[in-house]
C-alpha positions as CSV (number, residue, x, y, z in Angstrom):
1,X,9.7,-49.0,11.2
2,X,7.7,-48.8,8.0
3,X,6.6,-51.1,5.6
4,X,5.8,-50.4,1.7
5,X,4.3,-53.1,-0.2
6,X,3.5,-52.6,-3.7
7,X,1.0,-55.0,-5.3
8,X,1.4,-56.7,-8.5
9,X,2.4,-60.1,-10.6
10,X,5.6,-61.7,-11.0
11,X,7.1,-62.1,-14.3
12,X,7.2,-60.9,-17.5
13,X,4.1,-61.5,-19.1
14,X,2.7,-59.2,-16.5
15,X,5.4,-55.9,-16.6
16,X,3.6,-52.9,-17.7
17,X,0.0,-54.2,-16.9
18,X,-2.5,-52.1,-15.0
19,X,-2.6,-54.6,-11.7
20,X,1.5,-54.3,-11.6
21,X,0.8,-50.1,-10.8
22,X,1.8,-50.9,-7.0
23,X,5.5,-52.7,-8.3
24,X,5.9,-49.7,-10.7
25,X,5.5,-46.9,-8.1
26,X,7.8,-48.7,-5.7
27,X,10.4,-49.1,-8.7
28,X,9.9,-46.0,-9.6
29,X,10.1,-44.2,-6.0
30,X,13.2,-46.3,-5.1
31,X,14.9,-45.5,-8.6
32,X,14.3,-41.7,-8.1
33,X,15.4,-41.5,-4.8
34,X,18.5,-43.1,-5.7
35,X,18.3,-45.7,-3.4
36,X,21.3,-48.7,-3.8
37,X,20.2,-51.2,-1.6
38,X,19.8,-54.3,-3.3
39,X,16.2,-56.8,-3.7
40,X,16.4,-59.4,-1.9
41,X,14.2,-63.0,-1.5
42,X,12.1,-64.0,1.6
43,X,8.4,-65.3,2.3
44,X,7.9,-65.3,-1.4
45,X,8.5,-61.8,-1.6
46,X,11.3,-59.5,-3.0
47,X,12.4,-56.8,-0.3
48,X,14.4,-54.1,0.0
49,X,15.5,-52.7,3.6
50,X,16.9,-49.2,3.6
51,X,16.9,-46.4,6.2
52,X,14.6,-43.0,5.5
53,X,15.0,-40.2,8.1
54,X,16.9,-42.4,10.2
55,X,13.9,-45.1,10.3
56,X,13.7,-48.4,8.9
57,X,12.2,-48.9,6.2
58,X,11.0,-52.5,4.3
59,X,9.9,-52.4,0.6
60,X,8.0,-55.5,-0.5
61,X,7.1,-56.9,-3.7
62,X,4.6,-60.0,-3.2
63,X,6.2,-62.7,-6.0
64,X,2.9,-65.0,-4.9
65,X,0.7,-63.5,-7.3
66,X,-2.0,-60.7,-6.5
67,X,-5.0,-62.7,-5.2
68,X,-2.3,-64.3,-2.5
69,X,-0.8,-61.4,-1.7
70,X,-1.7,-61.3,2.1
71,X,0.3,-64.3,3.0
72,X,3.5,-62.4,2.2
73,X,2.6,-59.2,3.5
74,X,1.3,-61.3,7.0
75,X,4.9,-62.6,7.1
76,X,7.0,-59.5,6.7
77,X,4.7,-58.1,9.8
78,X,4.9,-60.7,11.9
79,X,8.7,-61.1,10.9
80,X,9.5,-57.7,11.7
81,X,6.5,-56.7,14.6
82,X,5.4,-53.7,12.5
83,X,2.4,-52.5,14.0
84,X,-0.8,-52.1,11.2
85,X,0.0,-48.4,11.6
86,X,3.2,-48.4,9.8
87,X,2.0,-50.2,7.1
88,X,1.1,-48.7,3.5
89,X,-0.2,-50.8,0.7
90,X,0.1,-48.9,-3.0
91,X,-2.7,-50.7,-5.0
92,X,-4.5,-50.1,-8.5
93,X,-7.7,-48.8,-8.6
94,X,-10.5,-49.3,-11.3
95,X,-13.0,-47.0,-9.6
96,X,-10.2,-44.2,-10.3
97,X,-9.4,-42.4,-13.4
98,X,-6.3,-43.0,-14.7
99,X,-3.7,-40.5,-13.3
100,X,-5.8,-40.2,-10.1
101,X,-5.2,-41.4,-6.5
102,X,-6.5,-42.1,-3.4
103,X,-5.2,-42.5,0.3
104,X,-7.6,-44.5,2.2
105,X,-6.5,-45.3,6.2
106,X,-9.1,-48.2,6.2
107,X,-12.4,-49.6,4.6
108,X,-13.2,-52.7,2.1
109,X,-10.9,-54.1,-0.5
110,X,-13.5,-52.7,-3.1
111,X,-13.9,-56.2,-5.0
112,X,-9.7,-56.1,-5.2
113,X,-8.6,-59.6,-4.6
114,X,-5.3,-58.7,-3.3
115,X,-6.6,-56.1,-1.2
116,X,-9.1,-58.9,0.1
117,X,-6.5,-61.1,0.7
118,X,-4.2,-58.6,3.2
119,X,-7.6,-58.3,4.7
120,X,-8.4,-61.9,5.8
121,X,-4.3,-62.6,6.4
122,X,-3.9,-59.2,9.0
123,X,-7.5,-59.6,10.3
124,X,-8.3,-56.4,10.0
125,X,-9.3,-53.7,7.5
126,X,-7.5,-50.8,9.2
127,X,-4.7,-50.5,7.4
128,X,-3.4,-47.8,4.9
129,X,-3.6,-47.6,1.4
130,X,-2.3,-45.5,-1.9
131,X,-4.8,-46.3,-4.6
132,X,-3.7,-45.6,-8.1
133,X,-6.4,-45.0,-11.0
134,X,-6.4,-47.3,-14.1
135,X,-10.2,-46.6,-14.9
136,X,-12.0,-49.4,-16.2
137,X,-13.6,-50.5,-19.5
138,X,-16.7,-51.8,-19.8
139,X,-16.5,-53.3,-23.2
140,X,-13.8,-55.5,-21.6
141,X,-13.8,-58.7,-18.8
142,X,-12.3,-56.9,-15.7
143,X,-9.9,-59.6,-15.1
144,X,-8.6,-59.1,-19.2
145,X,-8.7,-55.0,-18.8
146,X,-6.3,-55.5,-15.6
147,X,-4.1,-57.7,-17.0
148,X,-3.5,-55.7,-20.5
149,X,-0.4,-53.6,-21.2
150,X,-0.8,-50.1,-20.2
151,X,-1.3,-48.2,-23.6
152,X,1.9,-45.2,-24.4
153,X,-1.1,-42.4,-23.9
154,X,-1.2,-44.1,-19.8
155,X,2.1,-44.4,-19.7
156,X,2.6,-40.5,-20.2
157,X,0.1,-39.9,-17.4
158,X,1.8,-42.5,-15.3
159,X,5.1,-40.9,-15.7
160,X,3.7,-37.9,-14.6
161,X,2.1,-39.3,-11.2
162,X,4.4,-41.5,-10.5
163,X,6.6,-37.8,-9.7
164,X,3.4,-36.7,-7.7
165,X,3.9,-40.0,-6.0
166,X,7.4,-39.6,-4.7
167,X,6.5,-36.9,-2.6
168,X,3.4,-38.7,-1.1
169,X,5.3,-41.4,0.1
170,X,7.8,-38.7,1.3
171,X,5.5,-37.1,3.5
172,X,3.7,-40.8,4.5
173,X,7.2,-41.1,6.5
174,X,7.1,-37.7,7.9
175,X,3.6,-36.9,8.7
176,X,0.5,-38.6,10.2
177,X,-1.7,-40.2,7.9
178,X,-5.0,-37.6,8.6
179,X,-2.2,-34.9,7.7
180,X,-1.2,-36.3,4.4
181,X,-4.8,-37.4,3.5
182,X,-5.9,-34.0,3.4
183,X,-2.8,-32.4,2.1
184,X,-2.9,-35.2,-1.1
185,X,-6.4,-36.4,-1.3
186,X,-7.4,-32.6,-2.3
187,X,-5.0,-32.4,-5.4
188,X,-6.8,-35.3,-7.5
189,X,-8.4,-34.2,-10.7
């Protein structure tokens, strides 16, 4: 069993802002691969459970707000007993240009307060992540840059990725995680 959790902030002030990347590659990955199941409500989290090359797989959503993210994503673990492993946690990045991306299989949250929180709520740091790139401005207070609508230029580039991004999480069910580091990692600008 695997378990997908993209990061982000409920409601509708927040659609289209830079910290929502993780809900808009999930949207987008399940949209595209024409997935029906329907979202549903539990441990303040929308899921979705659906079955990829005959495996079960969990989408999550946290609904409890990026900085508590952890909690939710503890709770669909220990509800299901998917081991760390199985886990892959799709994230924004600042350190990243915009329309690049990362696999990491472990280290720090990088100063990412939902990261952080998965961290202290699993115990661990050793689990997998897809880091997407939304750059950072200087001119701007972080928590303000993350926050703002993504401009129609980034959108563009996002559509573009979010393709690129498809297959990544394609191969994450198919291949071990050194295997599609190297294969992925490689191909960022």
């Amino acid at each position: 069993m695997k378990l997908i959790v993209g990061l982000g902030n409920p409601g509708k002030e927040y659609e289209n802002t830079r910290h929502n990347i993780g809900f808009m590659v999930v949207d987008n990955y399940i949209s595209k691969k024409g997935i029906s199941d329907s979202w549903k409500s539990k441990f303040n989290g929308l899921y979705l459970e659906t079955n990829i090359n005959g495996e079960k797989v969990v989408f999550v959503k946290p609904q409890s707000y990026m900085n508590l993210s952890g909690s939710v994503v503890s709770q669909f673990v220990n509800f299901y007993k998917i081991d760390i492993n199985d886990i892959l946690v799709i994230s924004d990045d600042l350190d990243l240009l915009t329309g690049n991306y990362k696999l990491k299989s472990q280290g720090s949250c990088g100063g990412h307060n939902g990261l952080r929180d998965i961290e202290r709520c699993l115990c661990t740091q050793e689990y997998k992540r897809l880091k997407v790139g939304i750059s950072k401005d200087n001119d701007i207070d972080t928590k303000d840059y993350v926050l703002s609508k993504i401009s129609k230029d980034d959108a563009k580039i996002y559509d573009d990725l979010f393709s690129l991004l498809i297959d990544v999480i394609d191969n994450f069910f198919s291949m071990s995680f050194s295997d599609l580091m190297n294969k992925h990692n490689s191909k960022n600008r």
